[in-house]
C-alpha positions, 0 to 999 in steps of 0.5 A: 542156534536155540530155535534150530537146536529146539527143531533137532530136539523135537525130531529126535523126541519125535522118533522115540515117542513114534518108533513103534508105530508101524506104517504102509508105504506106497510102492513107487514106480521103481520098486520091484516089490511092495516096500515093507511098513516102517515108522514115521520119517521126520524132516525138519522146515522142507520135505527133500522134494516138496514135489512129491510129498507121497514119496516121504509118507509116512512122515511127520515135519516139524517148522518154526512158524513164529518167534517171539522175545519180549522184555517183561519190565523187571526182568534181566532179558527178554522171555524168547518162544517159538510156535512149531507147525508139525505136520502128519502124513501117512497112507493106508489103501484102506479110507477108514485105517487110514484115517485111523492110522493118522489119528494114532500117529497125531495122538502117540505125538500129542500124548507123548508131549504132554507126559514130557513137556521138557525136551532136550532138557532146555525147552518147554512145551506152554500148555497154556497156549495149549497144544492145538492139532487139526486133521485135514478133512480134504478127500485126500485118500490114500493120503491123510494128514493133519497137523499139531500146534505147540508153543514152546518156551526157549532159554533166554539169551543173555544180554551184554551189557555196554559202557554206555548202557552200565551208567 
């Protein structure tokens, strides 16, 4: 349940810190009115319709790519993390807003993690391992996206001990 609450964590830190960051939408087939800008959606492992991932835009999706618990000798339980994938996508008609506009997105995230650090008052964001984002250079327009890498410390689970282990 840790990585699954870090992931619910990390979309409710993600739709404070991107709140105000206000983006167009692209009108679909069915609208009979050009849909007005809103902020960023923000799903969590799967797009509702990985298919048609222009639908959702913008958005920002958060994944548990890897996760690791390792027994550091001299301590009572193992050290537990978790590297997340977080991918951005807007769109803009405009090539050069549209860039510009992802740019924003990716970096009022980043900034906003590395003022905090600590979200949901139980994980921590390793700036050790450093947080690593990319912007996707395929000619994609009007679509742009990219994505961050963060690790983040989890609380460690609690070994029980047996009676055959207690000897």
């Amino acid at each position: 349940m840790t990585r699954i609450l870090l992931l619910e964590q990390l979309k409710a830190f993600t739709l404070e810190a991107t709140k105000n960051i206000i983006l167009p939408v692209q009108m679909q087939e069915e609208d009979t009115e050009p849909p007005a800008p809103r902020p960023a959606k923000v799903f969590l492992t799967r797009l509702p319709d990985g298919k048609v991932y222009m639908r959702d835009a913008p958005y920002i999706l958060h994944q548990v790519i890897t996760c690791k618990d390792v027994h550091q000798p001299g301590r009572p339980w193992p050290d537990s993390s978790a590297v997340v994938r977080s991918v951005f996508c807007v769109y803009h008609p405009d090539e050069q807003e549209g860039g510009l506009a992802l740019l924003n997105l990716m970096e009022r995230m980043r900034i906003a993690l590395m003022q905090q650090v600590v979200i949901g008052k139980q994980f921590t964001l390793n700036l050790q391992e450093g947080l690593e984002s990319l912007i996707y250079p395929e000619n994609s327009a009007p679509f742009y996206a990219g994505e961050m890498i963060s690790q983040w410390k989890l609380k460690s689970v609690e070994r029980k001990l047996t009676q055959w282990q207690e000897r």
